[in-house]
Each structure stands twice: as C-alpha cells, then as structure tokens.
N, C-alpha and C positions, 0 to 999 in steps of 0.2 A: 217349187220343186220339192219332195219328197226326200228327205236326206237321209232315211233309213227304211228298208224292206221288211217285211215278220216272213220268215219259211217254217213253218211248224211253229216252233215252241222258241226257236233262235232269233234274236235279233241282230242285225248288222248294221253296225254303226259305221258311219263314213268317216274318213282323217277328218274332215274338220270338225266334225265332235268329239273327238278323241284326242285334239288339240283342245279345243275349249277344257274340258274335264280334266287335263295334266295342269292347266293353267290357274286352274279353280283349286285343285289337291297343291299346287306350289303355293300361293298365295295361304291358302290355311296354314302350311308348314309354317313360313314366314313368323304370322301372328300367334303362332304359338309358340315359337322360338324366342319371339321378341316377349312376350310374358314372361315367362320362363327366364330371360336373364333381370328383367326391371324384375321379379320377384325374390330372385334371390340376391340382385344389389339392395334391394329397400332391406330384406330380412335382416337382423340382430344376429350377434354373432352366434354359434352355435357354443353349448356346454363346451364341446369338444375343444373350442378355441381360447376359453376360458384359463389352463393349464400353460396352456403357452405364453399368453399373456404374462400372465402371473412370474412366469422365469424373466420374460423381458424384464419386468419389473424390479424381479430379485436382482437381476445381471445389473440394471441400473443403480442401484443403492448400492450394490455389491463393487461397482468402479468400473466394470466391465462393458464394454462397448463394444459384447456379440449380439447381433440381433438388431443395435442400433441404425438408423438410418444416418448417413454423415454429415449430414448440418445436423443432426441430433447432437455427435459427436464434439462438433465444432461448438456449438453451443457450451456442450458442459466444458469442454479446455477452456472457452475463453474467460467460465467464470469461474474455472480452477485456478486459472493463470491471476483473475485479478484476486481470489481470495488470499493466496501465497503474497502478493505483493501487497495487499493491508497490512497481513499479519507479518511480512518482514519490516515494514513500515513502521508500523506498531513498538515491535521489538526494538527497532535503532530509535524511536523516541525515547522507550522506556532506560533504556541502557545512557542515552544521553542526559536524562534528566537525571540518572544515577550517579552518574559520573561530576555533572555541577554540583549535587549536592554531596559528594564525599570530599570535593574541593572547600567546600564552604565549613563543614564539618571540622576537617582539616584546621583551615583557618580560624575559628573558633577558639577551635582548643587551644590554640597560641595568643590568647588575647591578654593584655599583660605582661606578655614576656619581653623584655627590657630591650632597647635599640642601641648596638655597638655600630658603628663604621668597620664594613668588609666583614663583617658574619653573618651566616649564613646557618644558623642554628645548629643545634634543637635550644640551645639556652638563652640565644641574643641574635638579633637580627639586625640589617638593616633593609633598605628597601626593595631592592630584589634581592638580597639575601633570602627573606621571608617571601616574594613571591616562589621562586624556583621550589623553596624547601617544601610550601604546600604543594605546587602539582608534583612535584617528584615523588612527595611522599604520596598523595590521595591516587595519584592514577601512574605512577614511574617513568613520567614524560619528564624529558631534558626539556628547559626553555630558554635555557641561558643563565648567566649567573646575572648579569647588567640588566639594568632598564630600559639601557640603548641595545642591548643586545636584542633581549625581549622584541622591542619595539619593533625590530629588524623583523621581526618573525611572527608577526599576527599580522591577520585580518582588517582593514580599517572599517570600522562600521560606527552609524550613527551614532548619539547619547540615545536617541527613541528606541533603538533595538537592542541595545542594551540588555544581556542576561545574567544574570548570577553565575559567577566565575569566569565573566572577561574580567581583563585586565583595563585599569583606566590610566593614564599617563598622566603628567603635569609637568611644567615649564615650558609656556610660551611656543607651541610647535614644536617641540623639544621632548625630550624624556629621562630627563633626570631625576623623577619621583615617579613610583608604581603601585597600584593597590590592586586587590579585589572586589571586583563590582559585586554587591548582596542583594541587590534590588532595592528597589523605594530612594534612588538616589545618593544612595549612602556606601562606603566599601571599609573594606579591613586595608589599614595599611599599617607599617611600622615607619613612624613620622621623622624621628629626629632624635639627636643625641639629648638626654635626657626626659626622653620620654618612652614608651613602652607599645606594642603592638596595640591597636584601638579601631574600633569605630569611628568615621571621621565622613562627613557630607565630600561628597565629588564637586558641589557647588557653593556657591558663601562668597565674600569679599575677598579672601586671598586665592582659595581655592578656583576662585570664576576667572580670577585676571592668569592664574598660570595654566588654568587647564588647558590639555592640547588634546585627549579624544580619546577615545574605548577601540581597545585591540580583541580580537576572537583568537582562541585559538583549537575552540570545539566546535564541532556541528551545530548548526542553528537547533 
C-alpha cells in the first residue's frame, strides 16, 4: 500500500511517517545531548576556573574553611587537634625535665655543706632538712620537713624508673634517711653527724641492707 500521494508539487505524508521521523529527530537529540555532557565531564578545567581554585587554596593555608568540603574540614581539625596536643606534650616534657634538673642544680651547689641534726639550711643540714631545702628552693614546693613526712607524700615507683630528682628512702621499709636520686645509681644526700652533704651510691653493703625504695614527686 502506498503511504504517501504527490498532488502537484505537494507531498502528503501519512501519521505513520510522521511518527517514524519525530522518533528518528528524538533519538539524534538524545546522542547529541549525551556528547555533549561526556564532553564537557572529560574536558579540563576552564582558565576561568583557574581563579577560584587558587582562592580555595589561599583560604586553605590562610585557616579558613570557606569553600571547603566538611570531611575536608574534619580532616584539617583533626590534625590541628593532634599537632596542639604534640606540641603541648612536648612542652610539659620540656618544663619537666627543667624542673629535675634545677632540683639537681640545687643540690649541687650544697655539696660540702656540713650535717647538723634538725637543720634545714642554707649552712647545715640534716636529712630532710637538705631534701625540703632543695625542692623549696629550686621549684617553691613544700614536701615536708621529715623523711617520714616525705615518705607520706610521693609516689612509690621502681629503682628501674628511677629519675633524677626522686627521692630515695633507707631503713628497712622505713624512712629514716632520704636523698636525691642523680642517676647512674648514685644520689645527693646529707649522711650523718660529722660528715657533710655528698655523693653517696643508693646501693653497697650498708646502703643495700637499709634501702626501702624511690619516692616521685614530679611527673614522669
């Protein structure tokens, strides 16, 4: 059958060619639509985008988080949050290990100074006489006048963890005798009547049978 007439110079085309041909112009639309967006997803950013970038960029170094996406955000706090807590970290070792060694310092510059019963310096010492008088004086900490007092009020830690300006006790679970630990085993104590502030091992033959243990009274 015949689906279109010619009258003169006119043709007449029947619906269902005129459906076929809208179906044919839809589908071309289609594939040139779909070009059309895969070309400008694959394309590189445009100059234009170039400007903007660049600000994000500034806004990022700059602190600011306009522009950012929020796990972007989350991101840079969390590694704001851990650099703050190194560098506070950091700081509370440095200030503690300033602090052991103004204690030791301390105790130094008293080495020599002669051993009274119940003084408490600057000219004569006895056992915690001479401890109290260094931390009082290197860092303004009360710790007691006694070695039992002392005792009362530290930390009980190891001989292995042991730092430079714990306190070390002697007699027998007891604490009748106190020094300063220096490291290497050894501490500052003010020993006994007729002798003077000194250097003296934490362990030895007399020293091993009285010791009773290493007291903290600073931060690891």
């Amino acid at each position: 059958m015949r689906t279109s007439l010619r009258t003169g110079r006119t043709r007449v085309t029947s619906p269902r060619t005129s459906r076929a041909a809208s179906a044919g112009l839809s589908g071309v639309a289609l594939m040139v639509t779909g070009a059309l967006v895969w070309a400008l997803a694959s394309a590189g950013p445009s100059s234009a985008s170039a400007p903007a970038a660049q600000v994000v960029s500034a806004d990022r170094l700059a602190g600011s988080d306009v522009g950012l996406h929020p796990r972007v955000r989350a991101i840079d706090a969390a590694a704001m949050t851990a650099r703050t807590a190194a560098l506070v970290e950091a700081q509370r070792i440095t200030q503690v290990a300033s602090m052991r060694a103004e204690i030791l310092r301390v105790a130094r510059n008293k080495l020599g100074t002669p051993y009274r019963a119940g003084a408490a310096g600057p000219d004569a010492f006895d056992c915690g006489g001479f401890t109290s008088f260094v931390y009082r004086r290197a860092l303004g900490m009360e710790i007691g006048r006694s070695s039992v007092h002392q005792y009362q009020g530290v930390e009980r830690i190891s001989r292995k963890d042991a730092r430079p300006g714990d306190l070390v006790f002697f007699f027998n679970n007891g604490a009748r005798h106190v020094g300063i630990y220096i490291g290497d085993g050894k501490m500052i104590d003010a020993p006994q009547t007729g002798q003077a502030v000194k250097v003296n091992p934490i362990s030895g033959s007399w020293w091993g049978r009285s010791f009773t243990g290493i007291g903290r009274l600073l931060p690891a």
